[in-house]
C-alpha positions as protocol buffer text, in pm:
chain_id: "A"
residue {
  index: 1
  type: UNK
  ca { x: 1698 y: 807 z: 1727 }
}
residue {
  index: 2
  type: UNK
  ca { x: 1924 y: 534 z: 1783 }
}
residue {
  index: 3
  type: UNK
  ca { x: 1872 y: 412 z: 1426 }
}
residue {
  index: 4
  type: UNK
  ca { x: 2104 y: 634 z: 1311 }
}
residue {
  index: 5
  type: UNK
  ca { x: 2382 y: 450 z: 1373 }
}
residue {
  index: 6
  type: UNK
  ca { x: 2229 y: 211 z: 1102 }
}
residue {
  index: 7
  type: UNK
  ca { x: 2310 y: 447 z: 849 }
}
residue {
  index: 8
  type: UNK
  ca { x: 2658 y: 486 z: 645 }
}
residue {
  index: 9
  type: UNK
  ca { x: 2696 y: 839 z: 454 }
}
residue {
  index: 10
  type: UNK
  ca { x: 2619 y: 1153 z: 640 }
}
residue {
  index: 11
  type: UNK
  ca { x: 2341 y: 1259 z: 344 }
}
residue {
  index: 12
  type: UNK
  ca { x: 2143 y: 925 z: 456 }
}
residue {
  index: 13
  type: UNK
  ca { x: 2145 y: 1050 z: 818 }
}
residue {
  index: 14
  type: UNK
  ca { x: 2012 y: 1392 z: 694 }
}
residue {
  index: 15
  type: UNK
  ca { x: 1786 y: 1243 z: 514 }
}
residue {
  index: 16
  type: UNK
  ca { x: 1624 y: 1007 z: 826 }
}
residue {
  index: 17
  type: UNK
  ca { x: 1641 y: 1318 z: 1055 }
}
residue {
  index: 18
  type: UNK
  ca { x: 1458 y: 1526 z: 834 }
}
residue {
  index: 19
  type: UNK
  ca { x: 1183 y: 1273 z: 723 }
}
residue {
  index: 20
  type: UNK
  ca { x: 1153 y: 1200 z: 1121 }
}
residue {
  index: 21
  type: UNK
  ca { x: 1142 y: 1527 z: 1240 }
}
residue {
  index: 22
  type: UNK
  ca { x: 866 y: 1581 z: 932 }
}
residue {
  index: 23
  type: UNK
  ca { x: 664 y: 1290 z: 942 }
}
residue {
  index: 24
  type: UNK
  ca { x: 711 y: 1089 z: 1329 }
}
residue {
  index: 25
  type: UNK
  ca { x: 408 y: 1280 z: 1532 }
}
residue {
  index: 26
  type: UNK
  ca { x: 188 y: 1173 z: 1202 }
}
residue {
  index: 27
  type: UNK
  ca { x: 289 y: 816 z: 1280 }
}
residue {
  index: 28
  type: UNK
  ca { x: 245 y: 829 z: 1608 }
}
residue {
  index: 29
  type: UNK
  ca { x: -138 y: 986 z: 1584 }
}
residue {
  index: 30
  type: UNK
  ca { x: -190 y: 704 z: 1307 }
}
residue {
  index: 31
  type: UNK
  ca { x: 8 y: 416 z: 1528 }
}
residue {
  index: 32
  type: UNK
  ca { x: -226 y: 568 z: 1882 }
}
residue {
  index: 33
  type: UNK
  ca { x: -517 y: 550 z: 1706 }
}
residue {
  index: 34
  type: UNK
  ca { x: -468 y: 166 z: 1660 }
}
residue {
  index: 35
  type: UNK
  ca { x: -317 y: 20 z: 1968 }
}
residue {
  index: 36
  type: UNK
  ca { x: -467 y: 308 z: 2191 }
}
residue {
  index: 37
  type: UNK
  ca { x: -174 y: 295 z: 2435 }
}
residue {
  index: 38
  type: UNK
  ca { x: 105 y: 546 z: 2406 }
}
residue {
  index: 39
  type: UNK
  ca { x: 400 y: 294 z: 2460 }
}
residue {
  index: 40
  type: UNK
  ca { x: 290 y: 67 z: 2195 }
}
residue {
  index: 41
  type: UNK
  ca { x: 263 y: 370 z: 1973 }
}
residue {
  index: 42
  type: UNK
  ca { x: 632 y: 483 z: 2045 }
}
residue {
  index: 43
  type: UNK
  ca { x: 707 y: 154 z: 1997 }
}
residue {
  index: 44
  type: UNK
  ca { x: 570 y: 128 z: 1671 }
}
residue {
  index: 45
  type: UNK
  ca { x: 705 y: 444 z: 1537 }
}
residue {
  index: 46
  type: UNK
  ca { x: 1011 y: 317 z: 1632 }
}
residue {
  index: 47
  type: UNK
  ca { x: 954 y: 5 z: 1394 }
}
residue {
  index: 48
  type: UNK
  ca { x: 876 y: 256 z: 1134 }
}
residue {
  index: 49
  type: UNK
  ca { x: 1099 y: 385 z: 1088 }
}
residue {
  index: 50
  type: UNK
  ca { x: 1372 y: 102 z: 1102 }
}
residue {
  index: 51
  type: UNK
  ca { x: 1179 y: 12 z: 855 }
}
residue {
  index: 52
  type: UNK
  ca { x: 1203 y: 261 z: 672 }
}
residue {
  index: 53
  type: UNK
  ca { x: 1583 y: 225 z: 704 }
}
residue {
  index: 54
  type: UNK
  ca { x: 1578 y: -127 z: 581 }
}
residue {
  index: 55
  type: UNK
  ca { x: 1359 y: 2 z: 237 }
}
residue {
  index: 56
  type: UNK
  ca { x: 1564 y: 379 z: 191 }
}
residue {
  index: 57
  type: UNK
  ca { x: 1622 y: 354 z: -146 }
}
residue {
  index: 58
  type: UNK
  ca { x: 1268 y: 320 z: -236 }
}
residue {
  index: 59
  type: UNK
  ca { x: 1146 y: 557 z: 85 }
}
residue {
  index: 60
  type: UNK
  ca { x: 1374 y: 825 z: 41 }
}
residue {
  index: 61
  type: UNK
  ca { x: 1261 y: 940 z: -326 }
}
residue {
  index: 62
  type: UNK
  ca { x: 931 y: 1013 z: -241 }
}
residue {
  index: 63
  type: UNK
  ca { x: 789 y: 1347 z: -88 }
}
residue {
  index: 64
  type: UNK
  ca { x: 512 y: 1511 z: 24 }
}
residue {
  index: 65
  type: UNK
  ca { x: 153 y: 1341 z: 58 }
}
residue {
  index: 66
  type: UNK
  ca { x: 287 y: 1045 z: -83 }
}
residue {
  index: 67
  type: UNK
  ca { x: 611 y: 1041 z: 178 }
}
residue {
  index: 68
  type: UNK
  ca { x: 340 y: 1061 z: 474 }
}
residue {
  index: 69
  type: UNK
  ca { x: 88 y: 870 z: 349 }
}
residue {
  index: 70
  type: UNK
  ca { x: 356 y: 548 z: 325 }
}
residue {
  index: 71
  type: UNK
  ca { x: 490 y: 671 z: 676 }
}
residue {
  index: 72
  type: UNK
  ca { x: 154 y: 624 z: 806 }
}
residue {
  index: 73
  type: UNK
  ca { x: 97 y: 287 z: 641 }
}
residue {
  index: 74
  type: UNK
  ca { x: 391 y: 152 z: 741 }
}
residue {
  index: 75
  type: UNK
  ca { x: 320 y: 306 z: 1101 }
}
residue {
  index: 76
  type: UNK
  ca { x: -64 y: 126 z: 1159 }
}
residue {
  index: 77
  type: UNK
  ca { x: 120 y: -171 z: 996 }
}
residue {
  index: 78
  type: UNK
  ca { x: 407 y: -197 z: 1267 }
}
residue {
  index: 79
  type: UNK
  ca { x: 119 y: -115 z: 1525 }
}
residue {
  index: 80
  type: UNK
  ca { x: -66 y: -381 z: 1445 }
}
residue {
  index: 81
  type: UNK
  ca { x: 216 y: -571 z: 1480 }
}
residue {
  index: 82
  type: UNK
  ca { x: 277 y: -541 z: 1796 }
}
residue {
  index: 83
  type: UNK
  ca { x: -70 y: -609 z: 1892 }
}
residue {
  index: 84
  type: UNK
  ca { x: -62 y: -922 z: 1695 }
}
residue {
  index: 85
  type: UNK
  ca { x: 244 y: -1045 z: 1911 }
}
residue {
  index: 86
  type: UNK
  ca { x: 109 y: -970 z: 2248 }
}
residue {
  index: 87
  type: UNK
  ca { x: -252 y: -1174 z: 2119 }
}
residue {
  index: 88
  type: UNK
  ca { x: -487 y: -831 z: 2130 }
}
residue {
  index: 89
  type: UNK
  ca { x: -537 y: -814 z: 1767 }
}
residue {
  index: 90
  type: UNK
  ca { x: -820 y: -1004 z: 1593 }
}
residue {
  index: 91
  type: UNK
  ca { x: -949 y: -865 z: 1231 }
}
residue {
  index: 92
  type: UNK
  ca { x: -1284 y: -828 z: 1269 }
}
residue {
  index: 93
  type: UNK
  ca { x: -1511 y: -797 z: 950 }
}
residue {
  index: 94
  type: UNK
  ca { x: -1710 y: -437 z: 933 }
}
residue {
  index: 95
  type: UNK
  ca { x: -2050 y: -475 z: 1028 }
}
residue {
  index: 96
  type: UNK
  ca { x: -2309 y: -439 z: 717 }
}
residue {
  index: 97
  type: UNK
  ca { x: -2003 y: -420 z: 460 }
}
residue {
  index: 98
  type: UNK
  ca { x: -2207 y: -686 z: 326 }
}
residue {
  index: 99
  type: UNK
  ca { x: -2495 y: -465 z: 204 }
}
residue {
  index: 100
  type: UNK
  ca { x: -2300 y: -174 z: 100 }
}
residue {
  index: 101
  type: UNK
  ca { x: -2127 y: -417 z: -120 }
}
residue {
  index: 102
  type: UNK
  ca { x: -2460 y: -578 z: -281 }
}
residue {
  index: 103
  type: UNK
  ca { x: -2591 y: -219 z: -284 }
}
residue {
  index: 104
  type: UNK
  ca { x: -2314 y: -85 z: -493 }
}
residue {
  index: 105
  type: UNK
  ca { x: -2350 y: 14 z: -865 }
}
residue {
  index: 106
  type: UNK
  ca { x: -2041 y: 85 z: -1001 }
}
residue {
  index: 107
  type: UNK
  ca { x: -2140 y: 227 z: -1336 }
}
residue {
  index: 108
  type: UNK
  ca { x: -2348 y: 516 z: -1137 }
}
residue {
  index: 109
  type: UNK
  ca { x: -1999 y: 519 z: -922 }
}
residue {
  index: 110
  type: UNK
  ca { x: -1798 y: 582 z: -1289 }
}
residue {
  index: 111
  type: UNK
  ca { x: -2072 y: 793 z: -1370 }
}
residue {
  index: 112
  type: UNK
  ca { x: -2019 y: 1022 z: -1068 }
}
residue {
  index: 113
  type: UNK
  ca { x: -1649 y: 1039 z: -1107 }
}
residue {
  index: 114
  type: UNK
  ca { x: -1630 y: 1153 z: -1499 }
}
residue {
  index: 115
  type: UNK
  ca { x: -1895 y: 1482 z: -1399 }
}
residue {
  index: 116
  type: UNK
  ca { x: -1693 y: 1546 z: -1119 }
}
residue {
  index: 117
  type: UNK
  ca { x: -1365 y: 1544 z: -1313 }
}
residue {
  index: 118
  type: UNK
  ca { x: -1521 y: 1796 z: -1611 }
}
């Protein structure tokens, strides 16, 4: 974790080892899954979590789901990244998105929700 040196008080330090000895095999799944090579995906964790260095104030108060699901953001984010740079990463639209979406009725969607929630 040579980010460390990055940091200033010892409690920030703590903080970045816990949250990557917590959260850096979820980011790594989540970063694999998207470049499917295991370089890229250290590489990308890697980004995360400078990353998550540069934005610690706001990073380091959350917790839980909401701690990993930002990790995991930030770590398919930073993988894309890097396939962006080296030209293997072209957003392609999902395939019959357009009928879902002309399909969809969102008041039976509101509808749904509100008898699930009583």
């Amino acid at each position: 974790m040579l980010f460390m040196v990055m940091l200033d008080t010892v409690e920030d330090k703590a903080t970045i080892s816990k949250i990557y000895e917590e959260y850096h095999l979820s980011c790594y799944h989540a970063a694999l899954a998207v470049t499917k090579n295991p370089t890229m995906a250290e590489d990308a964790v890697h980004n995360t979590f400078l990353a998550v260095i540069r934005h610690k104030d706001e990073i380091f108060t959350l917790t839980g789901k909401k701690m990993r699901s930002k990790l995991v953001i930030i770590a398919k984010n930073k993988a894309i990244d890097i396939l962006r740079a080296q030209g293997k990463y072209t957003a392609e639209p999902l395939s019959g998105m357009e009928e879902v979406a002309d399909n969809f009725d969102l008041s039976t969607y509101v509808e749904n929700k509100e008898s699930d929630a009583h």
